[in-house]
C-alpha positions in Angstrom: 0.0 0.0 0.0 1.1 3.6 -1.0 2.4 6.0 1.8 -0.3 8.5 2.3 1.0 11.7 1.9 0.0 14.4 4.4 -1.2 17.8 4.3 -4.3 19.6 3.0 -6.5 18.8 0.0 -6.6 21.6 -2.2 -7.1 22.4 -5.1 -6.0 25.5 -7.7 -3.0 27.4 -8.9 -0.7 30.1 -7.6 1.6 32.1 -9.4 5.2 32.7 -8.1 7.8 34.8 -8.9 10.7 32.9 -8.9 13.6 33.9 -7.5 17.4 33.5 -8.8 19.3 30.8 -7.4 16.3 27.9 -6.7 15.7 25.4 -8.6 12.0 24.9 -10.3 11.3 22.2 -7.7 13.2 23.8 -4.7 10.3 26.6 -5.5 7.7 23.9 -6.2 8.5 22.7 -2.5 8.8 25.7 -0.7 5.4 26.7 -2.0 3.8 23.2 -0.7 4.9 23.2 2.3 3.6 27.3 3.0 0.3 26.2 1.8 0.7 22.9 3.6 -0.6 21.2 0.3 -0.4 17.1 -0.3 0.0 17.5 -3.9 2.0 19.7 -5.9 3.2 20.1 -9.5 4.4 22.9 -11.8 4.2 23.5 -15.5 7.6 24.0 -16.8 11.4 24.2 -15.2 13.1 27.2 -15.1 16.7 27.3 -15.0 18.1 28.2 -11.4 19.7 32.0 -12.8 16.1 32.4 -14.4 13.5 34.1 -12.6 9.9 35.0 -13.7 6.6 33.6 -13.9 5.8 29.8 -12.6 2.2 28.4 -11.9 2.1 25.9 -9.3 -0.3 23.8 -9.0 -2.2 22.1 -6.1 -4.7 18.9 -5.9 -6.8 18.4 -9.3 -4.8 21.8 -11.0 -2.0 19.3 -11.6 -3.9 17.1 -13.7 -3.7 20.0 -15.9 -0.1 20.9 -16.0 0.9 19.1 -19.0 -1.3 21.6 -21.0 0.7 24.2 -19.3 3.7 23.1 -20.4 2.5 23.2 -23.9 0.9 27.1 -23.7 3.4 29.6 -25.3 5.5 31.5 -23.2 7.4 35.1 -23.0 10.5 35.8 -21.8 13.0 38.8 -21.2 16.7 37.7 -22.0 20.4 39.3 -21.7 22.8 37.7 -24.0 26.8 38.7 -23.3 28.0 39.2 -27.1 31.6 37.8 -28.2 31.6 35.2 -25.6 30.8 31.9 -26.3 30.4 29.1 -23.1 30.7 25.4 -22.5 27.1 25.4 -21.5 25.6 28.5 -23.3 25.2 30.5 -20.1 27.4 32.3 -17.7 27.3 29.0 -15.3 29.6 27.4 -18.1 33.3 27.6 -18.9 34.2 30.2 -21.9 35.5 28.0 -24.5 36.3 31.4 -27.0 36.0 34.9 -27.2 36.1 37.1 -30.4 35.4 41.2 -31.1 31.7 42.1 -31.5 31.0 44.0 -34.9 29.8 47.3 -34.6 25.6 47.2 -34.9 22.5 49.3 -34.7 19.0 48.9 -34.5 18.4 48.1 -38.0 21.1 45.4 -38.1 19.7 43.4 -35.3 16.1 43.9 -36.5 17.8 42.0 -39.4 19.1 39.7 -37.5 16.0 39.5 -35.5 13.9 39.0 -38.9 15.6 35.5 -39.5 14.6 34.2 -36.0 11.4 34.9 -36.2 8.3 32.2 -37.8 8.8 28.8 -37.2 12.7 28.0 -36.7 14.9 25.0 -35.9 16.6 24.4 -33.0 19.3 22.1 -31.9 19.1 22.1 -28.0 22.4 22.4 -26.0 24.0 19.7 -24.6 23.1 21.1 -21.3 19.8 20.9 -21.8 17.3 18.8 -19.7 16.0 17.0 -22.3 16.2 13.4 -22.1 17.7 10.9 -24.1 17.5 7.1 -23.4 15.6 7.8 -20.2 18.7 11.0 -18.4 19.1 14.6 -19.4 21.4 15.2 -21.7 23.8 17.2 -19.2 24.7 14.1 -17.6 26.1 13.4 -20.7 27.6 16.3 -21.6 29.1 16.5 -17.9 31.0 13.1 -18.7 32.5 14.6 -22.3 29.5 12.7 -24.3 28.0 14.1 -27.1 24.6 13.1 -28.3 23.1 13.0 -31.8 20.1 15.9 -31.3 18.1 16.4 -34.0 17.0 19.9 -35.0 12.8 20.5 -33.7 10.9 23.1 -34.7 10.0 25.9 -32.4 7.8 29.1 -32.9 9.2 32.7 -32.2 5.7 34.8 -32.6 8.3 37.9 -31.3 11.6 39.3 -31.2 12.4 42.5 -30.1 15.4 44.9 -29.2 14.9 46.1 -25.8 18.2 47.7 -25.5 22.0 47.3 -26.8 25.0 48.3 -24.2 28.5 47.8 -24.8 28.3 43.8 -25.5 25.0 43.4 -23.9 22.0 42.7 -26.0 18.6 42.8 -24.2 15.7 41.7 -26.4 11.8 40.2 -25.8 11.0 36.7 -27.2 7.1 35.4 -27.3 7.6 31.8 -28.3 6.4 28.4 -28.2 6.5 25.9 -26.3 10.4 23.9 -26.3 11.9 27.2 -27.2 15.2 26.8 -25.5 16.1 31.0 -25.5 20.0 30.0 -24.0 19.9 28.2 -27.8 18.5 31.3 -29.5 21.1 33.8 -28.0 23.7 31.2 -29.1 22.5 31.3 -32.5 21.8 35.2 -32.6 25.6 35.4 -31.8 26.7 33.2 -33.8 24.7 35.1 -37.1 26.3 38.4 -35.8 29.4 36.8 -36.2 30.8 37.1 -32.7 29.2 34.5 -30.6 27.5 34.8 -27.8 26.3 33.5 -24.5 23.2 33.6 -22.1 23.5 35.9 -18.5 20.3 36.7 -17.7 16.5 35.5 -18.1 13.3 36.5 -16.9 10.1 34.9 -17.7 7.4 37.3 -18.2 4.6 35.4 -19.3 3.1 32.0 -19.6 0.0 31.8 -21.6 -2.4 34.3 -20.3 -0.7 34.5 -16.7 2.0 37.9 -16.4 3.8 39.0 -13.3 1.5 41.4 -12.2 -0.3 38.5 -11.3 2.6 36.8 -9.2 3.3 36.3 -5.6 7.0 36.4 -4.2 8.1 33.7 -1.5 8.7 36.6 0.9 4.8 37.1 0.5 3.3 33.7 0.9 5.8 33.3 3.9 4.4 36.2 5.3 0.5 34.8 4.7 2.1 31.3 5.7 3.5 32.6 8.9 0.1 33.9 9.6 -1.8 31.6 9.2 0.2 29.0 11.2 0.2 31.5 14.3 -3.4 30.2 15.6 -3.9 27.6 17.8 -5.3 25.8 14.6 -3.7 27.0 11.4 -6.4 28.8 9.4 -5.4 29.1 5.6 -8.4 31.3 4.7 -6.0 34.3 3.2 -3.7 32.3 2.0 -6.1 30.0 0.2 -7.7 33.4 -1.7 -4.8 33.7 -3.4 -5.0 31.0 -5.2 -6.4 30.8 -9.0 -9.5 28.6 -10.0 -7.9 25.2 -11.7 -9.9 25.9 -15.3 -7.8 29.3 -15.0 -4.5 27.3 -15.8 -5.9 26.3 -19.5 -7.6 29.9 -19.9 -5.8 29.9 -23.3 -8.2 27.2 -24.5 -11.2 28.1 -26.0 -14.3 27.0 -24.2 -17.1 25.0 -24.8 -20.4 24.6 -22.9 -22.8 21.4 -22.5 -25.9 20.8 -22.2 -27.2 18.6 -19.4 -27.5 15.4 -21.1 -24.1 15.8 -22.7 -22.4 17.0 -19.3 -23.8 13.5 -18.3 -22.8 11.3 -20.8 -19.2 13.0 -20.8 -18.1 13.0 -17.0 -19.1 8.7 -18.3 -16.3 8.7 -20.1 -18.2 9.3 -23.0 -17.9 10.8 -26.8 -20.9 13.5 -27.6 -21.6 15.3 -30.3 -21.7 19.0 -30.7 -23.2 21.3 -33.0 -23.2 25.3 -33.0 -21.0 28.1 -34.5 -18.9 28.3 -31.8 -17.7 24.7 -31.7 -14.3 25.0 -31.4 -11.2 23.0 -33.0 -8.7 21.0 -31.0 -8.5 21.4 -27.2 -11.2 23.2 -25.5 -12.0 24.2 -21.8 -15.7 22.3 -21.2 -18.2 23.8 -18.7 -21.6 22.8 -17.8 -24.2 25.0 -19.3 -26.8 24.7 -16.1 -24.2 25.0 -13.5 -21.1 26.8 -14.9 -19.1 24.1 -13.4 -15.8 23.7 -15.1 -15.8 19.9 -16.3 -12.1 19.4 -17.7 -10.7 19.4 -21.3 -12.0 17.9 -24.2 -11.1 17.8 -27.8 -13.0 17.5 -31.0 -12.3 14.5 -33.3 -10.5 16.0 -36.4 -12.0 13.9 -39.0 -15.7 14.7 -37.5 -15.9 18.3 -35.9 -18.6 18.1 -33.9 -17.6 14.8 -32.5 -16.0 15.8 -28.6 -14.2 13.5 -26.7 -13.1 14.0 -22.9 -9.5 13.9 -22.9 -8.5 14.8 -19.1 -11.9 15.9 -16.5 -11.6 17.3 -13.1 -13.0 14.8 -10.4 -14.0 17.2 -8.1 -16.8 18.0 -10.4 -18.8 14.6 -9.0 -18.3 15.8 -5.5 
């Protein structure tokens, strides 16, 4: 039998702010154990120098991180020009250096310009991505090198925030798998000088921004609050938190009748009909009730054919 895990049952998303220096999970576990949560997930690492945006999620909200993990995402980035680094950031050894042309606004935007649309990327060695079951930077740690096929990627945006000395600042709206350490590389490398990551901030994942973000100084302060009673009482920390359906607010919606809200939360397929039935993925809700009822998706070959694809449980409650 499984070991129970303890701590509250809750369900529904908060936003941090990361801070530099923690790892995605130290964040994720920090943030568990001020809301005294059981069940915890997040929807995409960020490297430990990276800070920015990174939903949590608590209790049925982590069914549904996977589908954060595909929403696009937006990002601030410094890149250090004429240094290039064993690992593509400033965490890595610099393995060359060369003189950094002389460039304006218009030459980036040029440079910029053949970035943008759908792109190829090779991801770094020191990437997380796995290959026969580890990350490829255990490899690259023992002096392996791995075969990595080029993937496709999205940049929707690229933009010159600012230039200063052999700093380039720039704004990147992309899709999901964009590695940006790869993309200042590759910007450096099309300049003709190289280049390496030193800073990132994520400034948006799907609809979520950080004006919407709490810092850990914040919910420590809520946390410490709530824990003060003589029995803990998690009311204000537990407003913070974000409705699950409000991680997959990207999505477009749907709503069912009744008799299809039935037959769905069965397990099964109903048909649809309308001028808003949507194409792919779609947020479901229950006409009568507003009830959010999970993600669906409509059968490509028949439109208004909708299958359930991932539904919340608390809805049966």
């Amino acid at each position: 039998m499984g070991r129970r895990k303890s701590g509250r049952k809750i369900d529904g998303v908060i936003l941090l702010d990361k801070p530099t220096g923690l790892t995605s999970n130290d964040c994720l576990q920090q943030v568990r154990r001020l809301f005294s949560a059981n069940r915890a997930g997040h929807t995409g690492s960020l490297d430990p120098m990276a800070t920015g945006v990174l939903p949590v999620c608590f209790g049925e909200a982590t069914k549904y991180a996977r589908f954060g993990l595909d929403a696009d995402k937006a990002y601030v980035a410094r890149a250090r020009l004429g240094v290039t680094t064993e690992t593509g950031d400033a965490e890595g050894a610099v393995v060359a250096e060369k003189s950094v042309p002389t460039l304006t606004s218009d030459s980036l935007k040029q440079v910029f310009a053949q970035f943008t649309g759908e792109i190829i990327q090779v991801p770094s060695m020191y990437s997380a991505l796995k290959h026969k079951g580890r990350p490829l930077y255990e490899y690259a740690r023992k002096g392996i090198v791995v075969d990595r096929p080029g993937r496709p990627v999205k940049i929707y945006q690229l933009d010159l925030i600012e230039l200063s000395g052999r700093d380039l600042v720039f704004f990147v709206r992309c899709s999901k798998g964009t590695y940006i350490r790869t993309l200042a590389e590759d910007i450096g490398n099309q300049i003709g000088c190289g280049a390496h990551l030193i800073g990132l901030r994520r400034t948006g994942v799907a609809n979520f921004g950080l004006d919407s973000c709490h810092t850990l100084e914040s919910l420590r302060d809520f946390s410490q609050k709530a824990r003060t009673r003589e029995i803990a009482d998690y009311t204000e920390l537990d407003r913070l938190l974000l409705p699950v359906d409000q991680l997959v607010n990207y999505l477009p919606e749907y709503r069912l009748n009744s008799a299809n809200t039935r037959s769905l939360l069965h397990g099964q397929k109903v048909r649809i009909s309308g001028l808003t039935v949507p194409k792919g993925l779609c947020r479901l809700y229950s006409d009568d009730s507003n009830r959010f009822l999970g993600i669906g998706e409509t059968d490509k070959s028949d439109p208004e054919l909708l299958s359930p694809v991932r539904l919340i449980s608390t809805v049966t409650n």
